[in-house]
C-alpha positions as CSV (number, residue, x, y, z in Angstrom):
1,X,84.2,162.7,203.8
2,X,83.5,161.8,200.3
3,X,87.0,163.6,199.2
4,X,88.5,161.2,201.9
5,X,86.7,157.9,200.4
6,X,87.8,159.1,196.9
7,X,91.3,159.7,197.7
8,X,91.2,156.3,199.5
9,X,89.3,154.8,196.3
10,X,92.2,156.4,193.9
11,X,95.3,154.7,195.7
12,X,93.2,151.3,195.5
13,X,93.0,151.6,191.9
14,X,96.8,152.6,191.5
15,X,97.7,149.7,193.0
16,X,95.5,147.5,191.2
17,X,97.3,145.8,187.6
18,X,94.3,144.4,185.7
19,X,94.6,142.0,182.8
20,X,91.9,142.1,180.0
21,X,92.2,139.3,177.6
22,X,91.1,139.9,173.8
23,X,91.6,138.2,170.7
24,X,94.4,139.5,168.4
25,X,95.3,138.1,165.0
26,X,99.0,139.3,163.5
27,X,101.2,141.7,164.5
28,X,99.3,142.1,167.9
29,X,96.0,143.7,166.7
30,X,93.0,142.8,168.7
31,X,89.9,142.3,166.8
32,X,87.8,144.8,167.8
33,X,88.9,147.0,170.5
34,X,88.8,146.9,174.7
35,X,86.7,150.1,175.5
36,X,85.9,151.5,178.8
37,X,83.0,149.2,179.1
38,X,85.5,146.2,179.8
39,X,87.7,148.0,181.9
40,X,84.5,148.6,184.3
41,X,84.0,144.9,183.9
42,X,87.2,143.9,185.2
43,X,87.1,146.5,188.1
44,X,83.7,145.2,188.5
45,X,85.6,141.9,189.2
46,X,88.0,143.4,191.4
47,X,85.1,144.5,193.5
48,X,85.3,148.6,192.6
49,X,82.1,149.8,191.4
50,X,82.8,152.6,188.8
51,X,80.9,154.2,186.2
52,X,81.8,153.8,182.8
53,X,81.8,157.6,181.9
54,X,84.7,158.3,185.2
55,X,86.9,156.2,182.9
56,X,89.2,158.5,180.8
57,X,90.5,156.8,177.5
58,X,91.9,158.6,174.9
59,X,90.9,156.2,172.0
60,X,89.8,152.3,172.6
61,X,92.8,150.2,172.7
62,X,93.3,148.1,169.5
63,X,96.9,146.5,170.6
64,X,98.2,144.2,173.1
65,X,100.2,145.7,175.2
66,X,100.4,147.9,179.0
67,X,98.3,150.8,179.0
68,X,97.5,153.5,181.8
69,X,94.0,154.7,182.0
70,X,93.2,157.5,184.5
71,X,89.8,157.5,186.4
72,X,88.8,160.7,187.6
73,X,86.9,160.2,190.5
74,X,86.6,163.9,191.9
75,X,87.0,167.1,191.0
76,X,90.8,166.6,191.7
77,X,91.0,163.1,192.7
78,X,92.2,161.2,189.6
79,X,93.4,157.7,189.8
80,X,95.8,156.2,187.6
81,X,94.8,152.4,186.6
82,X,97.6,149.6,184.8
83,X,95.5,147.5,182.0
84,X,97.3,145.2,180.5
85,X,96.0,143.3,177.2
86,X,96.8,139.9,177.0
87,X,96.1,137.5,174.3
88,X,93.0,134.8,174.6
């Protein structure tokens, strides 16, 4: 049951595109940095509850730009999540 709801949980997320806005200054630097904090914030938004830990990023993204940040939310249920950074 709970592999189901995950499974269920990860194709959500897939299809979800979620824009984070942040202030960058030249050449597309942000200043400071989106972490895994504000992508639970905007899934938070999106009405997905997950904990900030399930997020999986490699480094905290310092550029605008499209990213992919996977979720694990099994064992072997990972969901794939498209974050864009936008400009303020």
């Amino acid at each position: 049951k709970l592999r189901q709801a995950a499974q269920t949980l990860a194709e959500k997320i897939s299809k979800l595109n979620i824009a984070i806005k942040a202030k960058a200054g030249e050449e597309e630097k942000l200043f400071g940095s989106v972490t895994t904090m504000d992508i639970e914030e905007a899934l938070k938004a999106e009405g997905i509850e997950i904990d900030r830990k399930k997020i999986h990023l490699d480094e905290p993204i310092k550029r605008l730009g499209a990213y992919t940040v996977s979720i694990k939310l099994a064992q072997d249920i990972t969901a794939t999540l498209n974050v864009q950074v936008v400009p303020e």
